[in-house]
C-alpha positions as CSV (number, residue, x, y, z in Angstrom):
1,X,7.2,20.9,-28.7
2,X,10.2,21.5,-31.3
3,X,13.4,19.5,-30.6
4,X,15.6,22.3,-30.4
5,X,13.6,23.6,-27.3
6,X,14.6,19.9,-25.6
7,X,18.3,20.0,-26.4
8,X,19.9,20.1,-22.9
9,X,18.0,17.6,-21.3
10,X,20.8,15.2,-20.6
11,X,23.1,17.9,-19.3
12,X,20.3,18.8,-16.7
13,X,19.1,15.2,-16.1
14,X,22.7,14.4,-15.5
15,X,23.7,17.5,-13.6
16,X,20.5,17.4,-11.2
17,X,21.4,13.6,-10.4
18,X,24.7,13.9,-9.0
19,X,23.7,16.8,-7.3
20,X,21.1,14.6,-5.2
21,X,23.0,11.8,-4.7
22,X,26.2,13.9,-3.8
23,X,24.2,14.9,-0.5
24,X,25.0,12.8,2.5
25,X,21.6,12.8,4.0
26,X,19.9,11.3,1.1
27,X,22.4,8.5,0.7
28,X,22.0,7.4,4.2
29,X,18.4,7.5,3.6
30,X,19.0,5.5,1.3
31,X,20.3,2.8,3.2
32,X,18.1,3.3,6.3
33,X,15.4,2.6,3.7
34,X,16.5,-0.2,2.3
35,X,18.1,-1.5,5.9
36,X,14.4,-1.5,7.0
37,X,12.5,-3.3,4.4
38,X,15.3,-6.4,4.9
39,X,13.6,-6.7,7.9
40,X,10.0,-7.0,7.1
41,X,9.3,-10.7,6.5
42,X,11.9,-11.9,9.3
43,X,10.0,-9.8,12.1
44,X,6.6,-11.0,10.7
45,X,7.7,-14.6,11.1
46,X,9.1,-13.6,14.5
47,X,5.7,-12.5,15.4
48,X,4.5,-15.2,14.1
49,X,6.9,-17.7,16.2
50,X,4.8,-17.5,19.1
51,X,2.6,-19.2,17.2
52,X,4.5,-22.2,16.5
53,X,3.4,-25.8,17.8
54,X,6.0,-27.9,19.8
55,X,6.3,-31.4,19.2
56,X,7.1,-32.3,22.3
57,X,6.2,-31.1,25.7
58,X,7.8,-30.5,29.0
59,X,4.8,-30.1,30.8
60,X,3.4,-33.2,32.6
61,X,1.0,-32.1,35.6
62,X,-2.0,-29.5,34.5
63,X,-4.0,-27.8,37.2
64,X,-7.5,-26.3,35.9
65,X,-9.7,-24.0,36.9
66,X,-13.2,-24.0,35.1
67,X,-15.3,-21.1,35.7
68,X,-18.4,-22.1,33.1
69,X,-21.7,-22.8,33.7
70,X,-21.4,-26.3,31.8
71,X,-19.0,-29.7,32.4
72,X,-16.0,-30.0,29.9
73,X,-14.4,-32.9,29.1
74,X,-10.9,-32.4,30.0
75,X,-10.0,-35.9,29.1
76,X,-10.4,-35.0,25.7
77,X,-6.4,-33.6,25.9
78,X,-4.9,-36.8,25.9
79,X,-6.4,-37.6,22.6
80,X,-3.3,-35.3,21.4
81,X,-0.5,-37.5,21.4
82,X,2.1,-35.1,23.0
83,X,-0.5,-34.7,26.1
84,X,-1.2,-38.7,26.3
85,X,0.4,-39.0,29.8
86,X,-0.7,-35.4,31.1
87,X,-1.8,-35.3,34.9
88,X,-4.7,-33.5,34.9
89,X,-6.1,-31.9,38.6
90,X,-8.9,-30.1,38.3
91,X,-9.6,-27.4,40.7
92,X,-12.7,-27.3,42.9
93,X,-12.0,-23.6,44.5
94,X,-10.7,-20.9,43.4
95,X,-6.8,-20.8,42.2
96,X,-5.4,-17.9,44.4
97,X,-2.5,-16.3,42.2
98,X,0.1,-16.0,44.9
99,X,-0.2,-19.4,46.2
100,X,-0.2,-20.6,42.1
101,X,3.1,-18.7,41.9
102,X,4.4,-20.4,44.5
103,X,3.5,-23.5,43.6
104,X,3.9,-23.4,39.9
105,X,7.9,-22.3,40.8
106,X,8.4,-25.0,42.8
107,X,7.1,-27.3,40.4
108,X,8.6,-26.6,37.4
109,X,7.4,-29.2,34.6
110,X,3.5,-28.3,35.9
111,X,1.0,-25.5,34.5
112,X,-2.3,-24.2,35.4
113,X,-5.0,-22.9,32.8
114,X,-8.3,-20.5,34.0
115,X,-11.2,-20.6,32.0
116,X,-13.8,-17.9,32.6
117,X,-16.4,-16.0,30.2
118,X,-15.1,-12.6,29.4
119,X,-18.3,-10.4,29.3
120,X,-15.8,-7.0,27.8
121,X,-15.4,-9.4,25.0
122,X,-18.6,-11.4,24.8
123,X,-17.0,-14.7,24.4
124,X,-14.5,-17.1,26.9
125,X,-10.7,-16.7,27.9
126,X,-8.4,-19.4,28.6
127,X,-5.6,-18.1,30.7
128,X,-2.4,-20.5,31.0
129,X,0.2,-20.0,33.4
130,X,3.9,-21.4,34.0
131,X,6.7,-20.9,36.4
132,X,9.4,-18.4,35.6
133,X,12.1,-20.5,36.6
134,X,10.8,-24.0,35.5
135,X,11.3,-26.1,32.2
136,X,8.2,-24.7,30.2
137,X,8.5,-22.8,27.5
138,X,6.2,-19.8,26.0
139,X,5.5,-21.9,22.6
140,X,4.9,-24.9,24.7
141,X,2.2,-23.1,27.2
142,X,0.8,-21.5,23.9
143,X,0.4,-25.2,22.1
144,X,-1.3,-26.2,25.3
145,X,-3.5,-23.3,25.2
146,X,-4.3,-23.9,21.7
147,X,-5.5,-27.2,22.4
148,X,-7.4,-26.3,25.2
149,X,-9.1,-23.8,22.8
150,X,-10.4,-26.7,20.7
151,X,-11.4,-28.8,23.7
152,X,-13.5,-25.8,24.6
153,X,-14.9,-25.3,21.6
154,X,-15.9,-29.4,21.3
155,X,-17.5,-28.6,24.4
156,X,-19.8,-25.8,23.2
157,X,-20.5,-27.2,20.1
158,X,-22.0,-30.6,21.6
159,X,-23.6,-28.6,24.5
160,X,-25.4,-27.0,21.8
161,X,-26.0,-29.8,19.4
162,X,-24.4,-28.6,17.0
163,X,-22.9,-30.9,13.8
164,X,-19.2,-30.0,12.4
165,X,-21.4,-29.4,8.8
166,X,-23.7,-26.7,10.9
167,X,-20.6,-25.1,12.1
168,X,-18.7,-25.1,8.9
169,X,-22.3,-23.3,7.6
170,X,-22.2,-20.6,10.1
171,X,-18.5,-19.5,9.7
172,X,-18.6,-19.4,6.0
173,X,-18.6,-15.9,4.2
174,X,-21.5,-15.0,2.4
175,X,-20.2,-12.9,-0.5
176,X,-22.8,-10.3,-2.7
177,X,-22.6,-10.3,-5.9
178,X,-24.3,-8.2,-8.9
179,X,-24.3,-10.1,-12.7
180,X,-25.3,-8.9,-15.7
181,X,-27.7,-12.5,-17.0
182,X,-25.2,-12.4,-20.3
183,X,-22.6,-13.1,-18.1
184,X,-24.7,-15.8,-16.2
185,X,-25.9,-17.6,-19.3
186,X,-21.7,-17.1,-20.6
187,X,-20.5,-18.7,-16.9
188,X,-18.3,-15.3,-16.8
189,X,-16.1,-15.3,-13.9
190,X,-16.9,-12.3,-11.9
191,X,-14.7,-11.0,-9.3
192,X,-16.0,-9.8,-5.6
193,X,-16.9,-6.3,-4.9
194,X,-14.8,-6.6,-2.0
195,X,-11.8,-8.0,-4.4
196,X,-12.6,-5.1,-6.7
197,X,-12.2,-2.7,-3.9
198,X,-8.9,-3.6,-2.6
199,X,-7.0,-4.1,-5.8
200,X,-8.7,-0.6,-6.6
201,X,-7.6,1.1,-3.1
202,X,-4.1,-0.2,-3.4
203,X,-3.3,0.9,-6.9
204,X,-4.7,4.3,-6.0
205,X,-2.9,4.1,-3.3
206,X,0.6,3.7,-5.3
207,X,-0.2,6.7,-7.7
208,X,-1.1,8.9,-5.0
209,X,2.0,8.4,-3.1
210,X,4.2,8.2,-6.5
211,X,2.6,11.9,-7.0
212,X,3.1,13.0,-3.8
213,X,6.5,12.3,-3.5
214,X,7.0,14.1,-7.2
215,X,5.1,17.1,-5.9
216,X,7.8,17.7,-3.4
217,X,10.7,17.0,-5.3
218,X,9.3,19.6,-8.0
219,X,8.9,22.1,-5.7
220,X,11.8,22.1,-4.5
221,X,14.0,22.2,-7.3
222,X,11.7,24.8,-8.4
223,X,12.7,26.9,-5.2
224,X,15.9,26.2,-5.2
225,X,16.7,27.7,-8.3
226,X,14.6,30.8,-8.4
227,X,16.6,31.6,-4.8
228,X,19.7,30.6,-6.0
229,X,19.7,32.0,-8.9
230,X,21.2,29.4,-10.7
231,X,18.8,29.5,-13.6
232,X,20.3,32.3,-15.4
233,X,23.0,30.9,-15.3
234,X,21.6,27.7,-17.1
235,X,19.2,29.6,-19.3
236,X,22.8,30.4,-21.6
237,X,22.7,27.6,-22.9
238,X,19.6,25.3,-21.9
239,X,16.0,26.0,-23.0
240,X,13.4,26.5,-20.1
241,X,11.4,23.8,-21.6
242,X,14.7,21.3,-21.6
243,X,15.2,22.4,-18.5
244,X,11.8,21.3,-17.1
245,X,11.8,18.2,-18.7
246,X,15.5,16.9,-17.3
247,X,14.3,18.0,-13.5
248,X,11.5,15.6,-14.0
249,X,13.2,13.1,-15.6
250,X,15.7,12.9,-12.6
251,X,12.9,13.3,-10.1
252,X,11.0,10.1,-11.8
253,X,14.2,8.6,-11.3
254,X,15.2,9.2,-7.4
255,X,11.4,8.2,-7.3
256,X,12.1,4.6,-9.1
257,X,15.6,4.2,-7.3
258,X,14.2,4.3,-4.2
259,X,11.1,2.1,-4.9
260,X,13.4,-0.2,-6.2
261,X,15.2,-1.0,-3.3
262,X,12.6,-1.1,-1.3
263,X,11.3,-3.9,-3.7
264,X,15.0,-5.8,-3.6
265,X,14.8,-5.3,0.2
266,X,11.4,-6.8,0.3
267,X,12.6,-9.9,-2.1
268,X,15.6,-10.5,-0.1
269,X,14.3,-10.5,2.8
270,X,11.3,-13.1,2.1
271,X,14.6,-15.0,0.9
272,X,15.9,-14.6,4.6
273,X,12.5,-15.9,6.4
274,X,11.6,-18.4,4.3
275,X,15.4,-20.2,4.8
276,X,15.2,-19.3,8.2
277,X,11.5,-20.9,9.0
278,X,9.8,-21.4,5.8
279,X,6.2,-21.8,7.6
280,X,6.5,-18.9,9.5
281,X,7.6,-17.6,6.1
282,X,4.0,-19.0,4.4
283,X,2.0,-17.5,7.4
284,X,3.7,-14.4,7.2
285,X,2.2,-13.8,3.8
286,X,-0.8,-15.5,4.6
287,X,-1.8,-13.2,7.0
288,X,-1.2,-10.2,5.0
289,X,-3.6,-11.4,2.2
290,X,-6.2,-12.6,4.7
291,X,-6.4,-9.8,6.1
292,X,-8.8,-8.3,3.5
293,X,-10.4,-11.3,2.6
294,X,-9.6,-11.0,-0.9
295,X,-9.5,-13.4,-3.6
296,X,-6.3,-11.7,-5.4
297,X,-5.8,-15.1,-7.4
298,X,-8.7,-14.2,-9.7
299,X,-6.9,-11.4,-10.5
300,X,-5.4,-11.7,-14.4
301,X,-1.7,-10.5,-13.5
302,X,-0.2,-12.2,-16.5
303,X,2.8,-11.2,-18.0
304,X,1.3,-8.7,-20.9
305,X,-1.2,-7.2,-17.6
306,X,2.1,-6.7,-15.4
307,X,3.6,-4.9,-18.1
308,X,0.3,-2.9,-18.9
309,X,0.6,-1.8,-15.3
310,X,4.1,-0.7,-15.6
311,X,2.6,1.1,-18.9
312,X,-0.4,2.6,-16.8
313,X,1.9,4.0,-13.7
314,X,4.1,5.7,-15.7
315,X,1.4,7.4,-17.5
316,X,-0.1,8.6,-14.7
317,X,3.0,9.5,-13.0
318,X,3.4,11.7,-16.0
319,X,0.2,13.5,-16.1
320,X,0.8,14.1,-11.5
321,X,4.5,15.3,-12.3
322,X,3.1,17.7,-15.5
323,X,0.5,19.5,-13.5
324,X,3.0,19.6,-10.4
325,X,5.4,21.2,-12.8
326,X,3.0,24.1,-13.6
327,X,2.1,24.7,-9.7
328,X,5.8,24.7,-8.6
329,X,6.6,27.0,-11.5
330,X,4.2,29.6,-10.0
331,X,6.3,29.2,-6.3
332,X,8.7,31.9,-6.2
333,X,9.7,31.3,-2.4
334,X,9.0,29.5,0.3
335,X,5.6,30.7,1.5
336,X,4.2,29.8,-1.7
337,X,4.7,26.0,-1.1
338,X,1.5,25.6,1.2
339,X,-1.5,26.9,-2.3
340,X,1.1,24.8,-4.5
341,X,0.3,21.9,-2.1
342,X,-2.9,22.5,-2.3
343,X,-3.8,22.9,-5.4
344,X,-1.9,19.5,-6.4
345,X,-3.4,17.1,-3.7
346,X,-6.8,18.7,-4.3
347,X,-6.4,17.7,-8.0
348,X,-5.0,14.3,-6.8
349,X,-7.3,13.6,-4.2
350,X,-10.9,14.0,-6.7
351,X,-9.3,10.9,-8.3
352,X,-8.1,9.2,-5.5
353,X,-11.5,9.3,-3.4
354,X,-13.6,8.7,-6.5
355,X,-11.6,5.3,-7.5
356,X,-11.9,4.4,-3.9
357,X,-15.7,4.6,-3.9
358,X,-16.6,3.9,-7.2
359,X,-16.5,-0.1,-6.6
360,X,-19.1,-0.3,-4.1
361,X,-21.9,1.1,-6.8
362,X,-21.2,-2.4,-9.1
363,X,-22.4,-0.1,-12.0
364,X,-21.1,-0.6,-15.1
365,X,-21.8,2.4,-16.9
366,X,-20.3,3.6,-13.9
367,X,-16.9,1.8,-14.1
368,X,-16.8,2.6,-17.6
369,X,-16.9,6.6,-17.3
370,X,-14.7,6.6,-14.6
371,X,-12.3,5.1,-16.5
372,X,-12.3,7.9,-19.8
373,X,-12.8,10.7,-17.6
374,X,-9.4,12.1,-17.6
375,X,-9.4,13.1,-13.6
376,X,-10.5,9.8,-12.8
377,X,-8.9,7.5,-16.0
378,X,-5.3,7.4,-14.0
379,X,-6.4,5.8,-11.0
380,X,-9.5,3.2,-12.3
381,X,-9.4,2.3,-16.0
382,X,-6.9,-0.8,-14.9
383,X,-8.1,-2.1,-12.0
384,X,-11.6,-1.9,-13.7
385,X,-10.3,-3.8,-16.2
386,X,-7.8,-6.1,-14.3
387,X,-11.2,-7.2,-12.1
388,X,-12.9,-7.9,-15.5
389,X,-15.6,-4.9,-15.4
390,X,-14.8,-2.9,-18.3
391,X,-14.0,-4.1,-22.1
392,X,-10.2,-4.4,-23.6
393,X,-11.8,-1.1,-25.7
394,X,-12.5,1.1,-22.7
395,X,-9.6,0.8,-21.0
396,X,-7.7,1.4,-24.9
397,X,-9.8,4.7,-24.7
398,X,-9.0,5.4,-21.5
399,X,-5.5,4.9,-21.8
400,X,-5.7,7.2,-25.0
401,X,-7.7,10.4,-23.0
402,X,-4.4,9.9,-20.3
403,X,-1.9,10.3,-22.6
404,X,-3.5,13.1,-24.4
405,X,-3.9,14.4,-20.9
406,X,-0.7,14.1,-20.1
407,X,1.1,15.2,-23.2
408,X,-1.3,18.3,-22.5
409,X,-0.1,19.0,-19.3
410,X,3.5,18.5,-20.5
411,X,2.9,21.1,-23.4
412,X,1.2,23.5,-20.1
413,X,4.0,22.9,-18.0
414,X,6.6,24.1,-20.6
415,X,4.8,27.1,-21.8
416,X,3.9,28.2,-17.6
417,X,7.6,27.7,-16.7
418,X,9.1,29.2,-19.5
419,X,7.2,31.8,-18.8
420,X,7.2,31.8,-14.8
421,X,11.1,31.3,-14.4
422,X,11.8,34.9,-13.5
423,X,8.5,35.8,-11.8
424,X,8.9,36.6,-8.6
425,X,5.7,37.8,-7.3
426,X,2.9,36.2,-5.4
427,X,1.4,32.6,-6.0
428,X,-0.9,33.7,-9.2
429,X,-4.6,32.5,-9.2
430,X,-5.5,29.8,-12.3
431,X,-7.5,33.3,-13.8
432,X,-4.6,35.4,-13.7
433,X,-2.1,32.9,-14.5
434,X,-4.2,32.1,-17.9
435,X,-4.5,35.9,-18.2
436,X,-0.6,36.0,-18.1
437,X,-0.4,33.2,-20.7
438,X,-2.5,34.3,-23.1
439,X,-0.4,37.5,-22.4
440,X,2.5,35.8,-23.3
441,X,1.7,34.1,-26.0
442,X,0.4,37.6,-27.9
443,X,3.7,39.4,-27.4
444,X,5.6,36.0,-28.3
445,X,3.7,36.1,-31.6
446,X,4.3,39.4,-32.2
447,X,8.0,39.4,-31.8
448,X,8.2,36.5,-34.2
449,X,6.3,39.0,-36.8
450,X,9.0,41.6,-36.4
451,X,11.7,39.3,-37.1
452,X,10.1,37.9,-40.0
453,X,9.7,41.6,-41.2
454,X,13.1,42.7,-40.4
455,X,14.5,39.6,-42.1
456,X,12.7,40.4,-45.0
């Protein structure tokens, strides 16, 4: 690309910017967005409130119900110091709700719990109940619950024999693994498949959506100025290729504002729950990262890695906002939108389910093509090499194959609009659009052989 075909760039850039941000509806969206991730981590710790323990207890008589085939040791609940002095009546027939209302209302520092097997759920339910107008509180019937819980589960456990070291056996997590002997006889760290998977599936994840989101910005602005006619207008005095390059550059940039705040939302708000209730805070994020039952800790996210990420997403941000720069400069209206739609996500989506799948294989020769293959490169050379299964020099090469992809795509993209700006026929196939370029190109060449004649 020569420089002269980019002068213009910040005259677009700037011009296309305050047109967005003049609009009204993308300014409060704006602030709806970043309104709503404030309150992310101060509802998850309000969900999480109703699993807060009380220290003390209002509750002093406890009627229970037992509907199991083996004895219980209820006395076990005074071993909890808050339920030392609890009056515990156990119930010999069966608690009829109506008359429990009634008599849970009228005595307002008492509770009843039901314990019955659950067949829909294969397991046992402990059902507490309190009176609506009495002294007990829903954290301090769930505390009492909770304890019941482990009373219950005492109960099973030394009905079955069972030793706290034989429990702790069954409920651990048997993870797979596959190791190359070198890396045995090295003691190599080696990450889990299903750690692999999720960091894999999440950065995916993030440059699908980044490219989404540019796909329909490009499209638009694409529309928008073939129906407006604007671009003649611009074409005066800006290049087509300058002109392509600003409405990216200010469509990576609404892209990154809005991430942005969603990120400051997200910081400020963990702020807000962790001065408000810093455990509920803890167990907030706790539960989001058990949840997979992932080891992200043996993840290298060191400094130089975080900013190798940065590196990676705007490199395949590039390549997704080139190649939806060619497709929207093939839209000439509106009815063209749905094959430019297709045509991108179909080209974004080979990727996407290929890095999504390619972790449960554990093939390194596997990882290692994904991540040079230009259609896949984008979306796995990093994680491969952030969950340690490619080489430093793999993911060097692959880096190298997306930014010659890219810059290709971003040479393409140039040479389709400049060429597409006035077209106003139907959405061209890829054959006849390389047809029309190689078209171009010819009479291009030509034209600069008759000036060079007539100049000379």
């Amino acid at each position: 690309m020569k420089n002269h075909n980019l002068r213009g760039v910040g005259t677009v850039f700037r011009y296309t910017m305050q047109q967005h941000y003049k609009t009204r509806s993308v300014m409060v969206f704006l602030i709806i967005l970043f309104a709503l991730s404030l309150t992310v981590f101060p509802l998850l710790s309000r969900s999480s409130d109703t699993g807060k323990e009380v220290t003390e207890t209002a509750i002093t008589k406890l009627y229970i119900q037992n509907d199991l085939e083996f004895p219980i040791n209820w006395e076990a609940i005074h071993n909890d110091s808050r339920y030392a002095k609890l009056d515990i009546a156990l119930s010999t027939t069966v608690l009829n709700k109506d008359d429990l209302k009634e008599l849970l209302n009228k005595e307002q520092t008492s509770a009843a719990a039901i314990v019955h097997t659950d067949a829909s759920k294969g397991g046992f339910e402990i059902t507490g109940y309190y009176g609506e107008n009495g002294k007990i509180t829903t954290e301090d019937m769930a505390t009492l619950n909770r304890v019941l819980r482990d009373v219950l589960h005492e109960a099973i456990l030394s009905s079955l024999n069972v030793s706290p070291e034989q429990e702790a056996t069954v409920n651990s997590t048997a993870v797979s693994q596959v190791q190359l002997a070198e890396e045995f006889r090295s003691n190599k760290e080696i990450i889990s498949t299903d750690t692999h998977m999720v960091v894999s599936m999440f950065y995916s994840y993030a440059i699908m959506l980044l490219s989404t989101l540019a796909m329909s910005y490009i499209f638009q602005l694409c529309i928008e100025e073939k129906t407006s006619k604007l671009v003649e207008s611009l074409l005066v005095s800006v290049k087509p290729m300058a002109l392509l390059v600003g409405k990216i550059a200010a469509v990576t940039c609404f892209l990154f504002i809005g991430l942005g705040l969603i990120g400051v939302g997200l910081f400020i708000s963990y702020q807000i729950a962790k001065n408000i209730n810093p455990d509920a805070a803890a167990a907030s994020l706790a539960k989001v990262s058990g949840f997979f039952h992932v080891e992200l800790g043996s993840v290298n996210l060191g400094i130089g890695n975080i900013l190798l990420l940065l590196v990676s997403i705007l490199i395949a941000y590039s390549i997704s906002a080139s190649f939806s720069g060619i497709v929207g400069s093939c839209c000439s209206k509106t009815e063209d939108l749905q094959h430019a739609s297709v045509a991108v996500v179909l080209f974004l989506m080979i990727g996407y389910m290929t890095a999504t799948m390619a972790p449960a294989f554990e093939s390194d020769g596997t990882n290692a093509f994904l991540s040079i293959f230009p259609l896949t490169s984008m979306y796995v050379a990093l994680p491969n090499y952030l969950c340690g299964k490619i080489s430093a020099i793999v993911l060097i090469i692959g880096m190298a194959v997306q930014l010659l992809t890219a810059f290709f795509l971003a040479r393409l993209a140039g040479s389709v609009y400049s060429m597409m700006l006035l077209y106003r026929g139907g959405f061209p196939k890829p054959k006849q659009l390389f047809r029309m370029l190689r078209e171009n190109r010819a009479s291009a060449k030509a034209a600069a052989g008759k000036e060079a004649n007539h100049e000379a």
